[in-house]
VMD Tcl script that draws the C-alpha trace (Angstrom):
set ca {
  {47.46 -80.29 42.63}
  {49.90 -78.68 39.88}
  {47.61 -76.03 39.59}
  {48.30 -75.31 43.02}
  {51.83 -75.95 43.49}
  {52.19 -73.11 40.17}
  {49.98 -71.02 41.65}
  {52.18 -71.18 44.62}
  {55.31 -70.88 42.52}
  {54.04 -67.80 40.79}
  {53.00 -66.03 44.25}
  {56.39 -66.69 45.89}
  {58.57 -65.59 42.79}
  {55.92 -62.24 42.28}
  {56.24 -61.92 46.07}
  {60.47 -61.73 45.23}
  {60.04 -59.43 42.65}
  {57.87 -57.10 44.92}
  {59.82 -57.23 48.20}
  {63.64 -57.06 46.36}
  {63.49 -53.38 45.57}
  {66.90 -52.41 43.93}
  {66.84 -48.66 43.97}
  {70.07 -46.63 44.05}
  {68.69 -43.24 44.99}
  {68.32 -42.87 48.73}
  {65.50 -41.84 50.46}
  {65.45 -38.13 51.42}
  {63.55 -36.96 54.60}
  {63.28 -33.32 55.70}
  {63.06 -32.54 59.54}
  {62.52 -29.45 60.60}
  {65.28 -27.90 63.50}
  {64.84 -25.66 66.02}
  {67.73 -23.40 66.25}
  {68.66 -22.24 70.07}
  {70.73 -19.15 70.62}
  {72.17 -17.95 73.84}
  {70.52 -16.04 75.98}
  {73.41 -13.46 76.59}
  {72.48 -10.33 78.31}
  {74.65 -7.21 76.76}
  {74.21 -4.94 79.16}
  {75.19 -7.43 82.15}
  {78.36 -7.01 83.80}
  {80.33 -10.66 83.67}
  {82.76 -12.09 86.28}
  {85.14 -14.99 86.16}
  {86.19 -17.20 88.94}
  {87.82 -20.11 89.44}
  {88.01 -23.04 92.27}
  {89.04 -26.44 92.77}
  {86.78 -29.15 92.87}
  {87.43 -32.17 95.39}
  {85.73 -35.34 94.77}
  {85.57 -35.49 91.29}
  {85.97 -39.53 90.28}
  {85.99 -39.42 86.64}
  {85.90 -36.80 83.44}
  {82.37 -37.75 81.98}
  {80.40 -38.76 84.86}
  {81.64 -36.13 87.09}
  {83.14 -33.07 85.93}
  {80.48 -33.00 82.67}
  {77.91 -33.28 84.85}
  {79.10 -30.54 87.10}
  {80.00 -28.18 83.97}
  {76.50 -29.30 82.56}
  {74.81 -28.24 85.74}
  {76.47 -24.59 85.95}
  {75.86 -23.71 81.79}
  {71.86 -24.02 82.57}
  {72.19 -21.65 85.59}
  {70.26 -18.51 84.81}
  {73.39 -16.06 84.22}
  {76.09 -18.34 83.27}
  {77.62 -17.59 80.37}
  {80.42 -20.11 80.27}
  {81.50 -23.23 82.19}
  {84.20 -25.19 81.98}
  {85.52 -27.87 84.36}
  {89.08 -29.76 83.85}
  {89.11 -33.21 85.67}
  {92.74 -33.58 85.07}
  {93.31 -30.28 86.99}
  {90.48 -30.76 89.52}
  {89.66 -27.43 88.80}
  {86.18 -24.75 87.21}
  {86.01 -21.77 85.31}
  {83.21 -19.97 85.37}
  {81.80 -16.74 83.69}
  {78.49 -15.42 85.30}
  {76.47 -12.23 85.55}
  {77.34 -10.73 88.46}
  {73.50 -9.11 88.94}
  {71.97 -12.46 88.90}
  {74.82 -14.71 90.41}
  {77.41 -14.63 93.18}
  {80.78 -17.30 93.63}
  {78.59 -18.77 96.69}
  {75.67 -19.58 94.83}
  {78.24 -21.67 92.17}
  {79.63 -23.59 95.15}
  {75.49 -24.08 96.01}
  {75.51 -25.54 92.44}
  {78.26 -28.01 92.52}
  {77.41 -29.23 96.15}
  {73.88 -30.03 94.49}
  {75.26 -32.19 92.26}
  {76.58 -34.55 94.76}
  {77.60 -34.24 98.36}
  {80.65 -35.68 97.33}
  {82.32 -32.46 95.73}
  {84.23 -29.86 97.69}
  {84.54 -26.54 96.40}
  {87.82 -25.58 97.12}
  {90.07 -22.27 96.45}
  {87.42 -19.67 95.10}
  {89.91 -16.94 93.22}
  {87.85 -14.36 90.87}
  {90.11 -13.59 87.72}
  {90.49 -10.33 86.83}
  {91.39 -9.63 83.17}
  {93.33 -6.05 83.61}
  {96.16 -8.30 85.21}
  {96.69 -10.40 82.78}
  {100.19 -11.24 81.50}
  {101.16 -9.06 78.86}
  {104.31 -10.46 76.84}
  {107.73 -8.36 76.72}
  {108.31 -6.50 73.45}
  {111.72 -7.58 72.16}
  {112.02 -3.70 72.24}
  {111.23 -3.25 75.98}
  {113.03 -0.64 77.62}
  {111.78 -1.53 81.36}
  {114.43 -1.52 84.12}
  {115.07 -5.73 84.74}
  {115.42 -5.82 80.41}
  {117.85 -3.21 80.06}
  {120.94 -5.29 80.49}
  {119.15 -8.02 78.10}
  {120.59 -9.25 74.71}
  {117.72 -9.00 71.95}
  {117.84 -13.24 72.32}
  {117.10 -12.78 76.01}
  {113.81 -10.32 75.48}
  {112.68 -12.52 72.72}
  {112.92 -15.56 75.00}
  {111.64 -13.35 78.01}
  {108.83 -12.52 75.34}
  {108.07 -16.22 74.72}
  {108.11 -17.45 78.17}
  {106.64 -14.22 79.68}
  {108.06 -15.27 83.22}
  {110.27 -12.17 84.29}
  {108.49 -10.13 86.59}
  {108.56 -6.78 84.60}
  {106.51 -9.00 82.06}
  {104.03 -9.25 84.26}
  {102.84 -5.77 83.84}
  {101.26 -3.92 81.28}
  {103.45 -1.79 79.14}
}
mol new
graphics top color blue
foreach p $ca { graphics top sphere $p radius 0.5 }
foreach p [lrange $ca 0 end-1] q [lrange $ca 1 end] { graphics top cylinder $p $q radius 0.2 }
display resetview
């Protein structure tokens, strides 16, 4: 019986030994990654438009979903929707995609979202700041202070041109 209860002693304390492993370098496992690059087409002419989104509940279940659902669209090369704002940006190729087919897209998602407002954005008339040296008719009578603020806020109408 001591022979067995020693026996048993000596398994459970080499059993101990075995399982207690006290190493202090960490195991190091390679896994091998795919890397995915957009599939951007150089030669493809790219819109933007915008539009408002009714419907929209919260930002992750909602508007990620919605921007989620426009990035995989054959053409897309950006999409971005802001729940706070209710409102989409989108950059597509025009060959492949039209604003319509977008609105298709989010009304897909749910029936619950509205496209609202559809405006395309055209870069050439984009804000352009006043120069603190700008000799246009409505900063003529400006002090230097007044372009630089003009310049800062880019509000004035003349700033809204291109020099």
């Amino acid at each position: 019986m001591k022979r067995i209860q020693l026996l048993c002693s000596v398994i459970v304390v080499a059993a101990i030994f075995m399982a207690c492993k006290n190493e202090k370098t960490p195991e190091i496992k390679t896994v091998q990654t795919v890397a995915e690059t957009a599939n951007v087409d150089a030669t493809a002419k790219y819109a933007k438009v915008e539009f408002g989104i009714d419907g929209m509940t919260c930002a992750m279940g909602c508007a990620k979903t919605i921007e989620k659902q426009m990035a995989k669209m054959d053409g897309v090369k950006s999409a971005v929707v802001d729940f706070e704002k209710e409102l989409a940006m989108v950059e597509y190729d025009e060959n492949k995609l039209t604003p319509q087919s977008l609105e298709e897209a989010v009304a897909k998602v749910s029936d619950t979202y509205k496209v609202k407002d559809v405006k395309m954005i055209n870069d050439d008339n984009a804000k352009t700041p006043c120069k603190e040296d700008c000799n246009k008719a409505c900063c003529k009578d400006m002090t230097k202070e007044e372009k630089k603020a003009c310049a800062e806020a880019c509000n004035k109408p003349c700033c809204a041109s291109k020099a």
